[in-house]
Backbone as XML, in Angstrom:
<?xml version="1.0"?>
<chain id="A" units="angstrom">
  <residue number="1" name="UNK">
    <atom name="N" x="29.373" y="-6.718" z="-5.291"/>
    <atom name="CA" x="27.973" y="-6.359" z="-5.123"/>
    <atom name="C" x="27.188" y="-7.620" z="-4.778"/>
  </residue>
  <residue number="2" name="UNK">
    <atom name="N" x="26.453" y="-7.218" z="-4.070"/>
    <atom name="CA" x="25.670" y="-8.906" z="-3.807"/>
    <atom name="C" x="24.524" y="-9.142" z="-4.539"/>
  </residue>
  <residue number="3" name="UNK">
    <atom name="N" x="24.277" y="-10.424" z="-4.481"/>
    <atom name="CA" x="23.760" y="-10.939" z="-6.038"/>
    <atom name="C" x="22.208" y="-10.750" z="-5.461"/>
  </residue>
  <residue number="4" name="UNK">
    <atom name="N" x="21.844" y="-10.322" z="-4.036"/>
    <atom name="CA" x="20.412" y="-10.191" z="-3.561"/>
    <atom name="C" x="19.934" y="-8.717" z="-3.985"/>
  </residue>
  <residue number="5" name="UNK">
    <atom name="N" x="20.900" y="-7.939" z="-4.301"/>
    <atom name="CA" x="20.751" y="-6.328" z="-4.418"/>
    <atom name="C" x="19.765" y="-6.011" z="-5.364"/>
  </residue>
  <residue number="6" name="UNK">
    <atom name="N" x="19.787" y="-6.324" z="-6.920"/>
    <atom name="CA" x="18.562" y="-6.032" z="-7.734"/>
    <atom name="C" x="17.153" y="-6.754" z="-7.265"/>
  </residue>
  <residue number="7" name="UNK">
    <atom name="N" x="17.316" y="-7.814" z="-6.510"/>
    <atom name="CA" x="15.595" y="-8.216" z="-5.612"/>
    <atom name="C" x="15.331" y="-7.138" z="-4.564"/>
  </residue>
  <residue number="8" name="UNK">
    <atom name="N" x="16.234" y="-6.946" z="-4.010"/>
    <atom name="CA" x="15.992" y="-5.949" z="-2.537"/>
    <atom name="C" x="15.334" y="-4.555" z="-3.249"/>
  </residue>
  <residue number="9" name="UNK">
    <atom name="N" x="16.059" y="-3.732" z="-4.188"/>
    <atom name="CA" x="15.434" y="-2.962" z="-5.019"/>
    <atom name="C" x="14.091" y="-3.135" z="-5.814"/>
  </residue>
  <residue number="10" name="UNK">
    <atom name="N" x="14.049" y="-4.271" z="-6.192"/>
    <atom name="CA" x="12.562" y="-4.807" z="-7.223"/>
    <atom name="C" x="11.615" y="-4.851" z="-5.731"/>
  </residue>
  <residue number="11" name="UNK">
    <atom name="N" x="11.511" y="-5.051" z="-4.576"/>
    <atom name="CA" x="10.705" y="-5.204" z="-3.558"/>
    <atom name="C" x="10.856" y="-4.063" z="-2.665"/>
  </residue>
  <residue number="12" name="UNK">
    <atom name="N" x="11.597" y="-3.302" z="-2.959"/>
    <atom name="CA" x="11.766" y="-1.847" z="-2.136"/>
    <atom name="C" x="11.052" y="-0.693" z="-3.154"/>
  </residue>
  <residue number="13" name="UNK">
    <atom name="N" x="10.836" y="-0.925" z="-4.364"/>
    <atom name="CA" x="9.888" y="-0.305" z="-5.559"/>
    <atom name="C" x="8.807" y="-0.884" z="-5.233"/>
  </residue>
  <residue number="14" name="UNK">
    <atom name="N" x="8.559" y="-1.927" z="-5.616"/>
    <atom name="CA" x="7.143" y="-2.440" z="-5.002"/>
    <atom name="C" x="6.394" y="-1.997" z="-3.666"/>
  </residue>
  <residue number="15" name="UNK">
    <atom name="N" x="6.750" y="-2.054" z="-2.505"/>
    <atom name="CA" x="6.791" y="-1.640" z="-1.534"/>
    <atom name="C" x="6.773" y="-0.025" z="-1.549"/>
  </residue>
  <residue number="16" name="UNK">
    <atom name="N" x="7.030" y="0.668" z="-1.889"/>
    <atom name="CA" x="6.772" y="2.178" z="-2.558"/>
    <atom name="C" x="5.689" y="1.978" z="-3.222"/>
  </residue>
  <residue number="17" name="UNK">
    <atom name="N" x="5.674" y="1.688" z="-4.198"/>
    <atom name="CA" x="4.689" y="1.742" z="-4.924"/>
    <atom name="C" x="3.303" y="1.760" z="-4.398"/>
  </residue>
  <residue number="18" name="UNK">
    <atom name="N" x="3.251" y="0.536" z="-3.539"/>
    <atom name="CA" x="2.307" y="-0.123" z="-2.725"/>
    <atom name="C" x="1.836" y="1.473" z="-1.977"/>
  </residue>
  <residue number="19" name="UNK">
    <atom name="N" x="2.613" y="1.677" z="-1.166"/>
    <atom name="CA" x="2.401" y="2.684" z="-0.612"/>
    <atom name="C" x="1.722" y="4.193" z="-0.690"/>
  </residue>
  <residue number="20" name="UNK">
    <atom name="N" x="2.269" y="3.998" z="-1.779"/>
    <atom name="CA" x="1.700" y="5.488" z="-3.014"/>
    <atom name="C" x="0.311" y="5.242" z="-3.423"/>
  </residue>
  <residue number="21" name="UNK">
    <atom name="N" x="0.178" y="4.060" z="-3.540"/>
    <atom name="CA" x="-1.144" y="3.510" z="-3.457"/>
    <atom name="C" x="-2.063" y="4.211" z="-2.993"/>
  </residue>
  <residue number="22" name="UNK">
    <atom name="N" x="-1.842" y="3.330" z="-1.750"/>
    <atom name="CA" x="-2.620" y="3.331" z="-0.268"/>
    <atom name="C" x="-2.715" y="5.286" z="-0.067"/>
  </residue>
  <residue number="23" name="UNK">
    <atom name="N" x="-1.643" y="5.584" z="0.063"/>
    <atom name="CA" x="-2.285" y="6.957" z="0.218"/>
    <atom name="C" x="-2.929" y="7.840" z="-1.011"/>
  </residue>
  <residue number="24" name="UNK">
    <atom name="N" x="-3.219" y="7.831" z="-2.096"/>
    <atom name="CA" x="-4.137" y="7.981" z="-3.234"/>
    <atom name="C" x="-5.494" y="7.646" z="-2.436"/>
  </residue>
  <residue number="25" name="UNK">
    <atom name="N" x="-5.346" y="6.231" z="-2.543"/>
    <atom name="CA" x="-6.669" y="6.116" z="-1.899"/>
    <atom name="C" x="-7.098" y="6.447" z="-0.813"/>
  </residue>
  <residue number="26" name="UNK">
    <atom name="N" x="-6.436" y="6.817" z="0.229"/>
    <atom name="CA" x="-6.337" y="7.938" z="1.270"/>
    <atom name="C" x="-6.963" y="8.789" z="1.537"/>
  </residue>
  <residue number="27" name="UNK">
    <atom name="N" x="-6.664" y="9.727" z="-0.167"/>
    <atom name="CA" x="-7.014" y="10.986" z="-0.550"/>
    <atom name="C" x="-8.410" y="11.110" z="-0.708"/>
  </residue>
  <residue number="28" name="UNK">
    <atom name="N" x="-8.512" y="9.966" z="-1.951"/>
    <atom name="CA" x="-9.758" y="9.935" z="-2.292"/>
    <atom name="C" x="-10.852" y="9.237" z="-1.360"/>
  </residue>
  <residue number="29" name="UNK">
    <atom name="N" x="-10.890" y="8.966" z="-0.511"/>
    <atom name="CA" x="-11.895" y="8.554" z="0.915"/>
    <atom name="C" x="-12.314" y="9.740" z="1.412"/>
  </residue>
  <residue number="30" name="UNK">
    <atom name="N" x="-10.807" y="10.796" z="1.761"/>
    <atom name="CA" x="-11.507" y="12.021" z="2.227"/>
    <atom name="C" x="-11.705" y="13.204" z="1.398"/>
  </residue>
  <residue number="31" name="UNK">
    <atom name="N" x="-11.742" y="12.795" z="0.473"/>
    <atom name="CA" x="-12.276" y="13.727" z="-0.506"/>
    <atom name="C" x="-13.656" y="13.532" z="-0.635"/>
  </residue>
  <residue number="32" name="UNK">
    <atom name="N" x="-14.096" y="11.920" z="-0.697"/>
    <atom name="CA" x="-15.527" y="11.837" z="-0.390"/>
    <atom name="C" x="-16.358" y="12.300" z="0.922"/>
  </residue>
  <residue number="33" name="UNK">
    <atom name="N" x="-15.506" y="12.092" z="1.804"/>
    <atom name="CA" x="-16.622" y="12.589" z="2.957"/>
    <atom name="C" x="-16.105" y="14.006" z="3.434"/>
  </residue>
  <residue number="34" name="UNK">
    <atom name="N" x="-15.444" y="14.576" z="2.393"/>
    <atom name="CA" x="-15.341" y="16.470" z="2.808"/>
    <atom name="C" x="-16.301" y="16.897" z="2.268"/>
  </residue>
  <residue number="35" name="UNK">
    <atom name="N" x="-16.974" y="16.306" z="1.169"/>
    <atom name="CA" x="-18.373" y="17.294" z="0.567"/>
    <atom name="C" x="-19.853" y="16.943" z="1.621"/>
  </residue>
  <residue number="36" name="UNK">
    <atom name="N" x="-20.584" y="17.479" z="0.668"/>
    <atom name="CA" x="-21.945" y="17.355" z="1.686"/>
    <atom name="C" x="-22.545" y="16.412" z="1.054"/>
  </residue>
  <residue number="37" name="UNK">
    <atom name="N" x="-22.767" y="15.642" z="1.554"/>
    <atom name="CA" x="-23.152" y="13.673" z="1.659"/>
    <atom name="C" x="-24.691" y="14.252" z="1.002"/>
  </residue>
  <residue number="38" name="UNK">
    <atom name="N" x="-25.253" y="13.083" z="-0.252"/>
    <atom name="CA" x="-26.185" y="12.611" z="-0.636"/>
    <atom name="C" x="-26.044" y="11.002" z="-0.511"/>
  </residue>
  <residue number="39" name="UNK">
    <atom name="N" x="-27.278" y="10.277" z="-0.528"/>
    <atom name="CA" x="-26.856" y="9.136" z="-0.755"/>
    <atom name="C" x="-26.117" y="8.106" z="-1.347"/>
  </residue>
  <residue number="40" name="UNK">
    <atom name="N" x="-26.134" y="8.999" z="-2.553"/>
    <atom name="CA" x="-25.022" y="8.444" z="-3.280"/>
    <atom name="C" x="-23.571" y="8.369" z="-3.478"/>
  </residue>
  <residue number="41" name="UNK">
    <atom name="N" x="-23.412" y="9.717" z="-2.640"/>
    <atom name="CA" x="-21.917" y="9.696" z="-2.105"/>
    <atom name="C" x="-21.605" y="9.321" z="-1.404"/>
  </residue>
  <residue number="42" name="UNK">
    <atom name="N" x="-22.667" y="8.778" z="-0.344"/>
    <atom name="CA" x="-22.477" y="8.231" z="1.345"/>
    <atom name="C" x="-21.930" y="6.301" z="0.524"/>
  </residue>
  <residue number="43" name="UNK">
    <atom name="N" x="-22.831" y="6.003" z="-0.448"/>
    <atom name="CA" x="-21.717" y="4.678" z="-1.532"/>
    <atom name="C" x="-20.827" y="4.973" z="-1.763"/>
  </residue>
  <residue number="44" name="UNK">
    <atom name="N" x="-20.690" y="5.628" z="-2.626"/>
    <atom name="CA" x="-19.156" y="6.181" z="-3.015"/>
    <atom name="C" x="-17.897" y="6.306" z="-2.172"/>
  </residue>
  <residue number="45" name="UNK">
    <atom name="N" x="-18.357" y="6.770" z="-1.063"/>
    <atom name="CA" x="-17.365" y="6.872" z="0.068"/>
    <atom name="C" x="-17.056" y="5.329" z="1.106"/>
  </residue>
  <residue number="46" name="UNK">
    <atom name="N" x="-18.455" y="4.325" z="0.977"/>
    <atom name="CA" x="-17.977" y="3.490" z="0.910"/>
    <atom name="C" x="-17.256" y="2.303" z="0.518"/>
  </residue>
  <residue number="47" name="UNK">
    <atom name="N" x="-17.560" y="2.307" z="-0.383"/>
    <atom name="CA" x="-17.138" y="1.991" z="-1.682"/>
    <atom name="C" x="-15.282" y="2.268" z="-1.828"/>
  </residue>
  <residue number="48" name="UNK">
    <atom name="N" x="-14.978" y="3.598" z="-1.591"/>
    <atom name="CA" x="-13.828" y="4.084" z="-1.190"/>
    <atom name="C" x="-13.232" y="3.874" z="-0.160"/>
  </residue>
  <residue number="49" name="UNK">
    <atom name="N" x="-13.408" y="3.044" z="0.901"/>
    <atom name="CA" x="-13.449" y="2.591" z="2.387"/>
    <atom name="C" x="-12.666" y="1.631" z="1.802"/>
  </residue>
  <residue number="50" name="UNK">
    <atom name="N" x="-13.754" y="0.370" z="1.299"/>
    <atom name="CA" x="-13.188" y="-0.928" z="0.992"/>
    <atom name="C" x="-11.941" y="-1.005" z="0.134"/>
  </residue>
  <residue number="51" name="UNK">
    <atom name="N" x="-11.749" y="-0.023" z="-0.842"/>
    <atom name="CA" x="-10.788" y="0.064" z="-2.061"/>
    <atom name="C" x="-9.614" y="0.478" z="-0.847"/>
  </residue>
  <residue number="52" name="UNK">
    <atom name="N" x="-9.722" y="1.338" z="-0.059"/>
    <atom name="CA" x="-8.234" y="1.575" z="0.732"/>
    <atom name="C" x="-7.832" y="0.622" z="1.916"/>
  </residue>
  <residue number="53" name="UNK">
    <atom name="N" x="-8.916" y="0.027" z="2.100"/>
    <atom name="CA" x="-8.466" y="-1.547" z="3.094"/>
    <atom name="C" x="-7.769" y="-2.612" z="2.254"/>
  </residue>
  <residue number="54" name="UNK">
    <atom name="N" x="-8.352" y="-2.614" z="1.029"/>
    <atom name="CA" x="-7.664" y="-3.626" z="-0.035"/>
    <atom name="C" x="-6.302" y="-3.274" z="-0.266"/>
  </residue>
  <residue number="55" name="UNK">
    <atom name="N" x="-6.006" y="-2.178" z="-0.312"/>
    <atom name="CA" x="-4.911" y="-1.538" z="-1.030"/>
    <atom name="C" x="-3.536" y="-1.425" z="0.062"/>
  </residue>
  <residue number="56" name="UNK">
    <atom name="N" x="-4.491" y="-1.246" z="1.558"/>
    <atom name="CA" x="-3.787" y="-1.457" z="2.772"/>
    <atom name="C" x="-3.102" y="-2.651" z="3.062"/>
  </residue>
  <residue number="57" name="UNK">
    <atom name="N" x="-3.616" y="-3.234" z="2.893"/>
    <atom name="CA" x="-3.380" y="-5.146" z="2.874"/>
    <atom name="C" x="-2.425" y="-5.435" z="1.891"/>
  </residue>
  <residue number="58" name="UNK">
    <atom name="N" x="-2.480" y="-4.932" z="0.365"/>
    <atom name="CA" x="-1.364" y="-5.140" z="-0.740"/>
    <atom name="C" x="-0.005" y="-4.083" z="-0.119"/>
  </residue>
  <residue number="59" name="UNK">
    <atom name="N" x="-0.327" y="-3.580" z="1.078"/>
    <atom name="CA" x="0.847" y="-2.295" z="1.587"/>
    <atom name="C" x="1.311" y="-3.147" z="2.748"/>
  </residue>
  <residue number="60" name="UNK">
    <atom name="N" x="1.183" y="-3.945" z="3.476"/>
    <atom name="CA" x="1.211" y="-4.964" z="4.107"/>
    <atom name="C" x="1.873" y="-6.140" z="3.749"/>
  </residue>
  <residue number="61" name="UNK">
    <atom name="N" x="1.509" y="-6.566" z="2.597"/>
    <atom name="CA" x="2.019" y="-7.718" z="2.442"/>
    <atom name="C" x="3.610" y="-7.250" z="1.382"/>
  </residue>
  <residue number="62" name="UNK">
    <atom name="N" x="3.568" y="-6.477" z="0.645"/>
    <atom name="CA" x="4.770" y="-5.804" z="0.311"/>
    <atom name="C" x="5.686" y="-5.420" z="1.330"/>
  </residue>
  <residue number="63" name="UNK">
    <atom name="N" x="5.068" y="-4.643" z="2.232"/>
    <atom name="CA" x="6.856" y="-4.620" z="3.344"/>
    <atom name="C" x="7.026" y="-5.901" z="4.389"/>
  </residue>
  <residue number="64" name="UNK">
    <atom name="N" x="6.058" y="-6.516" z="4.219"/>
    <atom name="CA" x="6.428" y="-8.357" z="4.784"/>
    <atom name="C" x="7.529" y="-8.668" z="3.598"/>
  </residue>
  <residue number="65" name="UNK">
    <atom name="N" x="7.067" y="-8.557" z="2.257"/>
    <atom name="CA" x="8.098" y="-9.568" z="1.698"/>
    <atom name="C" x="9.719" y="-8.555" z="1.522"/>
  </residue>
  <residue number="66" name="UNK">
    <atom name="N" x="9.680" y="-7.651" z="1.727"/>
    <atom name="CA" x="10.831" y="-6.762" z="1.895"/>
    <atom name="C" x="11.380" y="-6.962" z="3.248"/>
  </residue>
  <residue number="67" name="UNK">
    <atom name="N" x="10.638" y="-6.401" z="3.563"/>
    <atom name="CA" x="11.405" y="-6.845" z="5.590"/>
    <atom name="C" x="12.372" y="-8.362" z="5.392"/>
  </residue>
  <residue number="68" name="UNK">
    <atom name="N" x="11.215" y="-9.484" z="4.814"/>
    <atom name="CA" x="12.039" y="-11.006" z="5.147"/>
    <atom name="C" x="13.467" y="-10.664" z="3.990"/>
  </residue>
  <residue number="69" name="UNK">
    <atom name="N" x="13.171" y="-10.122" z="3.484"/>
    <atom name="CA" x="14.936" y="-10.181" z="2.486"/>
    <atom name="C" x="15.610" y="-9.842" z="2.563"/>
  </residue>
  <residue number="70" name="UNK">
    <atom name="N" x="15.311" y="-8.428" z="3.687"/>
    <atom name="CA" x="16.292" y="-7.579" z="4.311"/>
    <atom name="C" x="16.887" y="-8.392" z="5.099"/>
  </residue>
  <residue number="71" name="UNK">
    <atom name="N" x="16.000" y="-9.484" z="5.687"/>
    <atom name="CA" x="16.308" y="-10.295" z="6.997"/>
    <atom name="C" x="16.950" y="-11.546" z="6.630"/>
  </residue>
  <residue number="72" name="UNK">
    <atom name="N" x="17.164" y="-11.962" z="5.300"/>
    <atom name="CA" x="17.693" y="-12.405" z="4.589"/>
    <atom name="C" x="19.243" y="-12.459" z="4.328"/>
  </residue>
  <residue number="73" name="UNK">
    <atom name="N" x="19.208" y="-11.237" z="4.255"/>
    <atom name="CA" x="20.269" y="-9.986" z="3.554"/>
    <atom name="C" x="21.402" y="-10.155" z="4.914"/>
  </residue>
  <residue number="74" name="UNK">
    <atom name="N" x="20.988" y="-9.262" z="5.938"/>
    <atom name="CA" x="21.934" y="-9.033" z="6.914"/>
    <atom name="C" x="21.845" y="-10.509" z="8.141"/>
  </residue>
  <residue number="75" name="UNK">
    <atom name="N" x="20.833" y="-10.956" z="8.342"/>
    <atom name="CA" x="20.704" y="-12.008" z="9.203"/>
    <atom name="C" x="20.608" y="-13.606" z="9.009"/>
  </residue>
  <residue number="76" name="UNK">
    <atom name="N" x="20.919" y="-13.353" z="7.531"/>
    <atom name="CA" x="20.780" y="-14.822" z="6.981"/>
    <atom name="C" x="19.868" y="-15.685" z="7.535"/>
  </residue>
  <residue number="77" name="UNK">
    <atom name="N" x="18.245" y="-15.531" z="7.871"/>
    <atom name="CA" x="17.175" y="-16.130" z="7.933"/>
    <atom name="C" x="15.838" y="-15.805" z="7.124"/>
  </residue>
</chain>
């Protein structure tokens, strides 16, 4: 078994995870702008904008560090 296998898994969970994320917050963006907008939801929904760009970016940088180990893994770089 190769000794990279429990990292490739710990960053292939992460990387899921990440993901599961991002679409939660997904949800909840358009859950805000399916109702009928007051001002205060028209925040809320932005507000919910920024939280799924953040969350996009932590979904991003998780299959960067998976990809390089994979690339690691089979290509030894």
């Amino acid at each position: 078994m190769d000794d990279d296998l429990p990292d490739l898994e710990q960053l292939q969970s992460a990387y899921k995870a990440a993901v599961e994320q991002w679409i939660a917050a997904i949800r909840h963006e358009e859950a805000l702008v399916s109702i009928n907008q007051t001002l205060a939801d028209v925040d809320k929904w932005e507000q919910a904008h920024f939280a799924e760009d953040d969350i996009r970016s932590k979904v991003k940088a998780a299959k960067k560090d998976y990809e390089d180990a994979l690339r690691r893994k089979f290509f030894d770089f």
